[in-house]
C-alpha positions as CSV (number, residue, x, y, z in Angstrom):
1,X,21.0,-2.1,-36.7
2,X,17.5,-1.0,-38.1
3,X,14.3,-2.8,-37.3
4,X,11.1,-2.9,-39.7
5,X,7.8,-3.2,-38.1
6,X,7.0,-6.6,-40.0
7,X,6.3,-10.0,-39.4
8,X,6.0,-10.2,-43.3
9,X,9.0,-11.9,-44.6
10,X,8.3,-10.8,-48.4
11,X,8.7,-7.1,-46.9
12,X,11.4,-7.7,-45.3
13,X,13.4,-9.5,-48.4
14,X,11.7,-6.0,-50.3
15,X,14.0,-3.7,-47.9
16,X,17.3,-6.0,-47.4
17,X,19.1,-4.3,-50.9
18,X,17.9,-0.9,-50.1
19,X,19.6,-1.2,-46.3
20,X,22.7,-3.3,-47.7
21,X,23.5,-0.3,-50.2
22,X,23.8,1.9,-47.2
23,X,25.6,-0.5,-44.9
24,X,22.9,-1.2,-42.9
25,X,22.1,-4.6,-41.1
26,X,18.1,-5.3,-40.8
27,X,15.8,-7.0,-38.8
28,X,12.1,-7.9,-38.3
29,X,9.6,-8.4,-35.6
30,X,10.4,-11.9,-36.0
31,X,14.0,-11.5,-34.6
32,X,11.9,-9.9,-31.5
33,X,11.1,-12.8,-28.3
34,X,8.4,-10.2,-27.1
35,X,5.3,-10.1,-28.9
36,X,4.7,-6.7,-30.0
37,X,0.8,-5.9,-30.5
38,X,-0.2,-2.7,-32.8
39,X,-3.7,-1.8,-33.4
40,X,-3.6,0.5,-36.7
41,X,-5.9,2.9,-35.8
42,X,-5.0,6.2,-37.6
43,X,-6.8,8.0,-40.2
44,X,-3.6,8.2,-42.7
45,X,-1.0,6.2,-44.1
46,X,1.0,8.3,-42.3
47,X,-0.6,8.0,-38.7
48,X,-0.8,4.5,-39.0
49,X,3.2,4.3,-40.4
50,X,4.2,6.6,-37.3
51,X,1.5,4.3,-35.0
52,X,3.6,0.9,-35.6
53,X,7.2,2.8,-35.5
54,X,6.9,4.4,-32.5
55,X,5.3,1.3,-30.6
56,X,7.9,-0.8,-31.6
57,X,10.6,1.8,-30.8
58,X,9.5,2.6,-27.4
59,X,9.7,-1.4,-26.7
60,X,13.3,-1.9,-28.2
61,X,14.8,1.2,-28.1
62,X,16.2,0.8,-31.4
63,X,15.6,2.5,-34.3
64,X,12.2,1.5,-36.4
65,X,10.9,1.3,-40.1
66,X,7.4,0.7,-40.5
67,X,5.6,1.4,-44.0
68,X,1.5,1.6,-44.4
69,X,0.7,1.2,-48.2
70,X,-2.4,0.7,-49.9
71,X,-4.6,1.4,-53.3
72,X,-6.5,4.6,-53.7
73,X,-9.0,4.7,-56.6
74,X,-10.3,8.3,-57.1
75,X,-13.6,7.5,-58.5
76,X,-14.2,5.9,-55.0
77,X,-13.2,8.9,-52.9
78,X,-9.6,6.8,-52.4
79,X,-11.1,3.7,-51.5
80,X,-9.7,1.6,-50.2
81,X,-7.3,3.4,-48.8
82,X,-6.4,2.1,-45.2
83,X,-8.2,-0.6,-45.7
84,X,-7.1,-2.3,-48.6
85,X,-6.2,-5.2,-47.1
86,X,-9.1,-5.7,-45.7
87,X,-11.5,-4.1,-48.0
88,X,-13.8,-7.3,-48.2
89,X,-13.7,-7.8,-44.7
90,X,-11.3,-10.3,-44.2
91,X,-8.0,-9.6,-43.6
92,X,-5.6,-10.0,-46.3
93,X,-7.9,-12.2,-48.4
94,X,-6.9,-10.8,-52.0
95,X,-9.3,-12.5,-54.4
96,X,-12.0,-11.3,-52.6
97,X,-10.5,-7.6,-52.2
98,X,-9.8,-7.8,-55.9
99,X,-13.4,-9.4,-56.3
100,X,-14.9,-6.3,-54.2
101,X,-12.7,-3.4,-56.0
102,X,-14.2,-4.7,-59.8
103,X,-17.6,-4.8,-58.3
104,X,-17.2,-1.2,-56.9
105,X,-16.1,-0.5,-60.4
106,X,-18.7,-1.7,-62.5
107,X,-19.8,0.4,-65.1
108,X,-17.3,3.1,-64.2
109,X,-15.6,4.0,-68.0
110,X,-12.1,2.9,-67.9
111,X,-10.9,6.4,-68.1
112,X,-12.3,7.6,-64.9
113,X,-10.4,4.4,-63.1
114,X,-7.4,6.3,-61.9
115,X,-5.6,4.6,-58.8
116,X,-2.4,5.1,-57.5
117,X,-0.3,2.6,-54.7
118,X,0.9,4.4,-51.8
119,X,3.6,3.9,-49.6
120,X,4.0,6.0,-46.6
121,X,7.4,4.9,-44.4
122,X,8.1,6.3,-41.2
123,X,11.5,5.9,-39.5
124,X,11.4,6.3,-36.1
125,X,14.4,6.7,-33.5
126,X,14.8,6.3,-30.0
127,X,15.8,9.8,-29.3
128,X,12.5,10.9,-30.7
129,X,14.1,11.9,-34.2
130,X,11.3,10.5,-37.1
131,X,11.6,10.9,-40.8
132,X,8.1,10.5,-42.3
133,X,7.9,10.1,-46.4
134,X,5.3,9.1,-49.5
135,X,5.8,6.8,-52.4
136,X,3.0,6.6,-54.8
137,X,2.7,4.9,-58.5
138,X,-0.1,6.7,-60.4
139,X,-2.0,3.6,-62.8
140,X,-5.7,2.7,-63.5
141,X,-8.0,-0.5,-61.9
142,X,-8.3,-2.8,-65.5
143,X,-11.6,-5.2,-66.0
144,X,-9.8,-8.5,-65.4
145,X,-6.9,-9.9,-63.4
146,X,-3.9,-10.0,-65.1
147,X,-0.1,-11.8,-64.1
148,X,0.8,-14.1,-61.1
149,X,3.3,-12.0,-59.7
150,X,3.1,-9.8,-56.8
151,X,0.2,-9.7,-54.2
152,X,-2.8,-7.7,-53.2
153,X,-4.2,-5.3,-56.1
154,X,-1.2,-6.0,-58.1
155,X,-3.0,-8.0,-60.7
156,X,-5.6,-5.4,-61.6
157,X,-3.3,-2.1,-61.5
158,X,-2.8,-1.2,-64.9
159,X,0.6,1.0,-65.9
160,X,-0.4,2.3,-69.6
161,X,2.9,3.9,-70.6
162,X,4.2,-0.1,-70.1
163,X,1.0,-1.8,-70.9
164,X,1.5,-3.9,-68.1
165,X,0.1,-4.7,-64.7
166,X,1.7,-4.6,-61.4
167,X,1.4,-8.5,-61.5
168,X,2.7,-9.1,-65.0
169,X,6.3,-6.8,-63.8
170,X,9.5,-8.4,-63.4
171,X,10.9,-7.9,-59.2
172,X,13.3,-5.1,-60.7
173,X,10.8,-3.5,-63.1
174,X,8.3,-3.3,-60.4
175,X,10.9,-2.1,-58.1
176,X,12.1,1.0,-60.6
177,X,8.7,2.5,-60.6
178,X,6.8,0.8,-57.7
179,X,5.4,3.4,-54.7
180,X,7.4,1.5,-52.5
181,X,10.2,2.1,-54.7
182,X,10.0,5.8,-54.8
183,X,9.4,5.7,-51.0
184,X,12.7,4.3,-50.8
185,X,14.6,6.7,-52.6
186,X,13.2,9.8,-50.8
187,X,14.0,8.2,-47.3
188,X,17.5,7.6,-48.9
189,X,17.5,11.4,-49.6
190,X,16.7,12.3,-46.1
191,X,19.4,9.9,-44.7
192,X,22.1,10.9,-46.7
193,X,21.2,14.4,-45.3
């Protein structure tokens, strides 16, 4: 039994295939009575990933997933970074985030918009054991909102080689190229080791 340091359902639905191809059962904060609190406060992905893994760990004693993704747009030193989901301010509020990044971005020549999604998983184990690894998807931040599916900066992360945005992917498209995706893959790597 693996947990994921989640109370977001939609996560948890992303990881269920991955963990049922390798025989493994999942479950989320929300199959935890005890309210688990975790203040993200590293500096990195990957600090904050390890933060939520080994909180939740040390309470359960089971072993823990926890991911920290986010949007880094070069021309902004990687902003947003660590704070992309609140990048406006509020918390999870993705029209204004969205509303924010073009702002940031005005006048900025399309070709200097590069951005890439990270996804930074940590796995953590009770016996101290933890597998840290990256995802990304390299794209470019577009003009205009495009597509309805998929959350956060999806609808303004452009993929050139498929014309498409993040938001205007099919689930399995998205999945094939996504930075959680290839996050996914490398922790399989490290498992099968």
């Amino acid at each position: 039994m693996l947990y994921i340091a989640t109370k977001n359902k939609g996560k948890v639905k992303d990881f269920e295939p991955f963990f049922k191809k390798l025989n493994m059962d999942i479950k989320s904060l929300l199959d935890i009575k005890e309210d688990i609190h975790i203040e993200e406060t590293g500096n990195t992905f990957e600090e904050n990933a390890l933060i939520k893994a080994r909180i939740v760990c040390d309470k359960i004693k089971k072993p823990v997933l926890a991911d920290d993704s986010g949007l880094e747009v070069d021309v902004l030193n990687k902003a947003p970074g660590i704070y992309s989901a609140r990048y406006a301010g509020t918390q999870g509020d993705d029209l204004k985030n969205n509303l924010k990044l073009l702002d940031d971005l005005k006048g900025i020549p399309y070709e200097k918009r590069t951005a890439r999604f990270v996804c930074v998983l940590a796995l953590v184990y009770p016996t101290g054991k933890e597998i840290v690894v990256r995802g990304t998807c390299e794209g470019l931040i577009i003009d205009e909102m495009r597509g309805s599916n998929g959350f956060g900066y999806d609808p303004l992360f452009y993929i050139p080689h498929l014309n498409k945005t993040y938001a205007e992917l099919k689930k399995y498209e998205k999945m094939a190229i996504s930075h959680r995706g290839d996050a996914l893959r490398k922790l399989e790597k490290e498992l099968k080791r």
